[in-house]
LUMFI-319632 format. One record per residue (C-alpha): y, z, x; residue in three letters. Coordinates in steps of 0.2 Angstrom, whole numbers, padded with zeros to 4 digits. Each point is the difference from the previous one (the first is absolute). Layout:
REM residues N
       y       z       x   sevo
       Y       Z       X    ALA
...
***
This chain:
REM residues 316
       y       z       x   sevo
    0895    0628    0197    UNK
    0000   -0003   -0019    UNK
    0016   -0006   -0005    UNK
    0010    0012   -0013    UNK
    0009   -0010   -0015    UNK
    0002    0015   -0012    UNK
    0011    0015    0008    UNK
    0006    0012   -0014    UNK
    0011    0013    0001    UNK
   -0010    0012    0004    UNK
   -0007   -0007    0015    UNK
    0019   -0008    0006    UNK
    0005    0020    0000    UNK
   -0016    0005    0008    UNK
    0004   -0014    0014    UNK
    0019    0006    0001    UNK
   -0009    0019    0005    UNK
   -0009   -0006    0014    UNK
    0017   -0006    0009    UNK
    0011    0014   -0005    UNK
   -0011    0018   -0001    UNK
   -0015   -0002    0010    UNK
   -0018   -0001   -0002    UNK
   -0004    0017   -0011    UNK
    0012   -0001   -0012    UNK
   -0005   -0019   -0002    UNK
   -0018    0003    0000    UNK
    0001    0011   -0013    UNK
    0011   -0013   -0011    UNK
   -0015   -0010    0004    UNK
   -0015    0011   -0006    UNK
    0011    0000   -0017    UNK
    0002   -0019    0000    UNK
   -0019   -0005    0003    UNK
   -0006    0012   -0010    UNK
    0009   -0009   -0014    UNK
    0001   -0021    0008    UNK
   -0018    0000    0007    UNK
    0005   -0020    0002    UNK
    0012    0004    0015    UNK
   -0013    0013    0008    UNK
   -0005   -0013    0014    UNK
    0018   -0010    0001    UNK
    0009    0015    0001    UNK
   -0012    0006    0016    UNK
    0002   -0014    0011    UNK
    0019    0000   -0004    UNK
    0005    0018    0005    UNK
   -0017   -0001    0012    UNK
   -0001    0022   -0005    UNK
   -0014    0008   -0008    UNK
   -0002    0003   -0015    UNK
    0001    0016   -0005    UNK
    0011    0015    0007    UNK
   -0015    0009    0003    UNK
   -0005   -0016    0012    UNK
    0016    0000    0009    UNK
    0001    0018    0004    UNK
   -0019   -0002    0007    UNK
    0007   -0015    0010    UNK
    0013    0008    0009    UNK
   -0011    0015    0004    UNK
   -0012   -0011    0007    UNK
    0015   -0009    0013    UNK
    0006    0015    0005    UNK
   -0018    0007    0005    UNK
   -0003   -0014    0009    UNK
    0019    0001    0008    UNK
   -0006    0016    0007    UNK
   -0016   -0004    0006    UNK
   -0003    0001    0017    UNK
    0016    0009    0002    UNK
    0000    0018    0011    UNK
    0008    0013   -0011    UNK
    0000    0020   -0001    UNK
   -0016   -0002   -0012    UNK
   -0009   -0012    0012    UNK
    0007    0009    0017    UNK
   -0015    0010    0005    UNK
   -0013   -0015   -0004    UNK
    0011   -0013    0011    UNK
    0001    0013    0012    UNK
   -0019    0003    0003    UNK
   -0001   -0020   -0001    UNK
    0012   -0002    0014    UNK
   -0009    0013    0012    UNK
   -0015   -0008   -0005    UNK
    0006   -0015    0009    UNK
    0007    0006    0012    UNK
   -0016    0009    0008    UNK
   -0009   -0015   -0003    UNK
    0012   -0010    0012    UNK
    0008   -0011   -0016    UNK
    0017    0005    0009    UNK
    0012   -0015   -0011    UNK
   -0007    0003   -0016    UNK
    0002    0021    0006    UNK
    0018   -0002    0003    UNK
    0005   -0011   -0014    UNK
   -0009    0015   -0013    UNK
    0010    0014    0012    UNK
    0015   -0010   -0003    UNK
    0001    0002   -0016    UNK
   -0006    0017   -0001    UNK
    0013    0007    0013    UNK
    0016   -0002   -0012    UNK
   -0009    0011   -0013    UNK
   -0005    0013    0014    UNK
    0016    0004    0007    UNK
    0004    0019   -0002    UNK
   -0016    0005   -0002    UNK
   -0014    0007    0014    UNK
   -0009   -0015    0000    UNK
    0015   -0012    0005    UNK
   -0003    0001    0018    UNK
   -0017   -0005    0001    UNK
    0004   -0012   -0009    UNK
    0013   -0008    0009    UNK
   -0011    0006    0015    UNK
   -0016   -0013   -0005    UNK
    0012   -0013   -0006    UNK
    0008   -0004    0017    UNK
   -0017    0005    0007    UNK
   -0008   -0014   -0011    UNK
    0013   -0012    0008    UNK
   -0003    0006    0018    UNK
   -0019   -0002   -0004    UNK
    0004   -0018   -0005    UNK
    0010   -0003    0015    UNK
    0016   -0006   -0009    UNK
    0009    0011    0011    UNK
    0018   -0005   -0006    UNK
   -0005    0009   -0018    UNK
   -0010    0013    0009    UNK
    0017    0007    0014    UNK
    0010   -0002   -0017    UNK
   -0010    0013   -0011    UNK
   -0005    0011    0016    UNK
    0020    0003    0003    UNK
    0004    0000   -0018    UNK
   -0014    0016   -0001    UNK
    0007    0009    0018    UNK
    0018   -0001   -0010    UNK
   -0008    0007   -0017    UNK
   -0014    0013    0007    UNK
    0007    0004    0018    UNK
   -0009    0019   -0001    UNK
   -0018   -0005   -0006    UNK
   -0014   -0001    0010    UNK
   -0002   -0019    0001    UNK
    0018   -0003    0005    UNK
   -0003   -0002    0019    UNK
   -0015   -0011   -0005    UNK
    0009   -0011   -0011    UNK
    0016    0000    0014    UNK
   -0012   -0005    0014    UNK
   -0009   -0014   -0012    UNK
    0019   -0007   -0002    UNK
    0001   -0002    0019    UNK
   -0017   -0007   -0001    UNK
    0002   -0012   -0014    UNK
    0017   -0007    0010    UNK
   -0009    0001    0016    UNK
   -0011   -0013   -0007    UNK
    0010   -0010   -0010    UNK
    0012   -0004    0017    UNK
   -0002   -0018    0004    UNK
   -0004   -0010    0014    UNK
    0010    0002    0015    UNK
    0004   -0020   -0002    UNK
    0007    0004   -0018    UNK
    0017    0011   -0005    UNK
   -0002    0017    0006    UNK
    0010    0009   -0016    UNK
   -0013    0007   -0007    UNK
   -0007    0007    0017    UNK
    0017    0008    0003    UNK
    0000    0011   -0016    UNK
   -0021    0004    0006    UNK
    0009    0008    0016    UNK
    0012    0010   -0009    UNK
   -0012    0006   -0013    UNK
   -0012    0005    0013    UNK
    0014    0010    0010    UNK
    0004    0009   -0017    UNK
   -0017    0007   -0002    UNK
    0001    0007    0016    UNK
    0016    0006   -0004    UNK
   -0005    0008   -0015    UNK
   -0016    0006    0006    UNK
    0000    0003    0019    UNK
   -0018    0011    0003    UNK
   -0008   -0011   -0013    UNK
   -0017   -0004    0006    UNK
    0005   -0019   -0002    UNK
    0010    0001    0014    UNK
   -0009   -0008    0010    UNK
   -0005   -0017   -0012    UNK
    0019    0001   -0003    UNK
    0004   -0005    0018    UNK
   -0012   -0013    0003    UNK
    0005   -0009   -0016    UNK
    0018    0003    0008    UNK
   -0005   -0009    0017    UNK
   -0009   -0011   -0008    UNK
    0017   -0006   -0011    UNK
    0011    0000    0014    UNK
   -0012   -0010    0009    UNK
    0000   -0013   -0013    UNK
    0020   -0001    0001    UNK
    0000   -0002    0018    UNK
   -0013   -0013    0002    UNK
    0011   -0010   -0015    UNK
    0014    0003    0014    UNK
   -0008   -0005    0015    UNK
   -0005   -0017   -0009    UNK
    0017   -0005   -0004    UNK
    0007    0004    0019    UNK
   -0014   -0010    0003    UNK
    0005   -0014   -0011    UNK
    0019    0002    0006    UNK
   -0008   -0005    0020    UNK
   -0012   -0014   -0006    UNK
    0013   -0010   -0010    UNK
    0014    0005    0016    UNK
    0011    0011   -0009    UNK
    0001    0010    0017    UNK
    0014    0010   -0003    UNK
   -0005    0005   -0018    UNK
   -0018    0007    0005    UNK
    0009    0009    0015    UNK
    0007    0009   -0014    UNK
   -0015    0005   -0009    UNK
   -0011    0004    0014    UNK
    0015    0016    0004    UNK
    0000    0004   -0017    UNK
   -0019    0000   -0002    UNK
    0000    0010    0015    UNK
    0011    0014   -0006    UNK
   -0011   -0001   -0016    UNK
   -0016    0001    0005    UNK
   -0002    0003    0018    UNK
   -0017    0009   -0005    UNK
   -0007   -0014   -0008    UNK
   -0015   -0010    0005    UNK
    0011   -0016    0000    UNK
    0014    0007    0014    UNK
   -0009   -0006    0016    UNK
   -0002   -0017   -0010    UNK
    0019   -0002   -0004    UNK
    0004    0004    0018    UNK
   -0008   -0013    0005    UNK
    0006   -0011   -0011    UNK
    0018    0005    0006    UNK
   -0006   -0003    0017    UNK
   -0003   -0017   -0003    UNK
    0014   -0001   -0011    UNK
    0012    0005    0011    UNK
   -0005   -0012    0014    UNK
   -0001   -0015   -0011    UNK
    0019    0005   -0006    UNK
    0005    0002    0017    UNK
   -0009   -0017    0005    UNK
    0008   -0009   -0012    UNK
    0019    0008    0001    UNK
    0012   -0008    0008    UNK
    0003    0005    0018    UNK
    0013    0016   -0001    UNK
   -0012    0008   -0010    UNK
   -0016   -0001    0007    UNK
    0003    0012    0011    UNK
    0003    0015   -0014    UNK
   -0016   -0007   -0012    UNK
   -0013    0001    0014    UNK
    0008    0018    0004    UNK
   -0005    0003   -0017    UNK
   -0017   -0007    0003    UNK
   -0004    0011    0013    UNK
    0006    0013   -0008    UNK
   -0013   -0003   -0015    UNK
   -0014   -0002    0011    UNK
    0003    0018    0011    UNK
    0001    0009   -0017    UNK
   -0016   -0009   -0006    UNK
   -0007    0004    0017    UNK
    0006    0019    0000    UNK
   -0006    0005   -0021    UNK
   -0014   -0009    0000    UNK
   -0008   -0002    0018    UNK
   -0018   -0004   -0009    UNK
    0007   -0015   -0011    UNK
   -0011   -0015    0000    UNK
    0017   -0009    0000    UNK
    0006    0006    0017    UNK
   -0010   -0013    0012    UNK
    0010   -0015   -0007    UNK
    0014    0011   -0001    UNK
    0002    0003    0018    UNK
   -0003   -0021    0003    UNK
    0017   -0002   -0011    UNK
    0009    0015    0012    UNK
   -0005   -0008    0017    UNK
    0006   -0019   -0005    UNK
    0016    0012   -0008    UNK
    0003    0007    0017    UNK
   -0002   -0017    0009    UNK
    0013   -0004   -0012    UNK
    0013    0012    0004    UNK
   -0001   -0002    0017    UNK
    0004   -0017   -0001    UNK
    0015    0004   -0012    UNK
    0006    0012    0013    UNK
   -0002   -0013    0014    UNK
    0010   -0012   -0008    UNK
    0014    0011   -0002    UNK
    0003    0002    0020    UNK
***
């Protein structure tokens, strides 16, 4: 930058503008003063850094404020985005879909096309399988729309997108409780819907997810010998889901242990925990008479009888 040594009082008043009334009441100070001091025309610029006329200022901030709007989704640009973001959609571009719908649902609300909107957004989301966003926007339309055609559809792809979203059976099963209670609110609400049928298998397949995490840790609680602990479980298990797929297999695992517990107990209660071994094995053997479990089962059941009758021998 050139170095100024001259400032008159023109240009001291022109520099005094800028601070206190802004750039167009100091931009037309300046036209005045360069039209008269030519000397200060470049100094002056790269002090104040404005342009150089009013005329170039106002062009300026015409030109920032288009480019502000730019890219922007608006009333005037509505129908353009719109055709843009269906455009993706049908050709399977489901992100960059949603994040054009996302913007354009706002301005939509209220009017006819709202719902279809908000129908392809979560739909774009479901298509992508981030099914968290997807059972978000599928309830958030069921609560907005609930008497349009698509209403049933989008309540059954919010069962489907938390259905899918449920973890592994080894992982927390939150997620897969609030999948079970939206599933049994769709059937609720819609009890002759011809998704019935899908309903219920989703259903089974949930609850089977929550049992096998409950079989697992009565299993654990017998492996590391927390006897009395997995003796709990297994009952409650067994009240749970006595129709799952896992019941013969936690009987069985309550047979064992149950004569492991009595085994190791001391000798006045021996006699009570193998009762309750035979007792586990007789109600495995009575429910499920085809078990694949029941051969070892009945092993555990003679040595528990051998053992009884050498408790009540002892006793004479």
């Amino acid at each position: 930058m050139k170095k100024i040594c001259k400032i008159d009082v023109n240009l001291l008043v022109f520099l005094v503008l800028c601070l206190i009334c802004g750039d167009d009441l100091a931009a037309n100070e300046l036209y005045f003063f360069q039209k008269n001091n030519t000397n200060y025309r470049y100094e002056i610029n790269e002090i104040a850094g404005i342009s150089t006329t009013p005329i170039d200022i106002k062009n300026k901030k015409n030109k920032s404020k288009t480019k502000k709007n730019k890219g922007k989704v608006n009333f005037e640009s509505f129908r353009q985005y719109y055709e843009k973001a269906v455009k993706y959609y049908d050709n399977k571009s489901f992100l960059s879909a949603a994040r054009i719908f996302e913007e354009l649902y706002p301005l939509s609300i209220g009017t006819p096309i709202g719902d279809t909107i908000l129908f392809l957004f979560a739909d774009s989301y479901f298509q992508n399988h981030d099914y968290q966003m997807a059972a978000f926007h599928f309830r958030d339309y069921v609560r907005r729309y609930p008497g349009t055609e698509r209403t049933e559809l989008a309540a059954l792809n919010a069962v489907k997108a938390m259905y899918y979203n449920s973890p592994d059976y080894n992982l927390d099963q939150f997620v897969t409780v609030l999948a079970i209670d939206e599933v049994n609110l769709f059937i609720q609400q819609y009890p002759y819907s011809n998704y019935i049928e899908e309903c219920n298998n989703i259903l089974d397949e949930l609850r089977e997810k929550l049992a096998k995490k409950e079989k697992e840790i009565v299993k654990m609680y017998y492996d590391i010998g927390y006897y009395e602990a997995a003796q709990i479980m297994a009952r409650n298990f067994l009240k749970t889901y006595s129709s799952s797929k896992y019941a013969p297999e936690v009987l069985y695992i309550l047979v064992k242990n149950n004569y492991d517990f009595a085994r190791k107990s001391v000798q006045e209660k021996k006699y009570n925990r193998y009762k309750d071994c035979l007792e586990a094995y007789e109600t495995l053997s009575l429910q499920y008479p085809e078990n694949s479990f029941l051969t070892d089962s009945k092993k555990i059941a003679n040595e528990v009888e051998n053992q009884i009758k050498k408790l009540q021998e002892q006793k004479k």
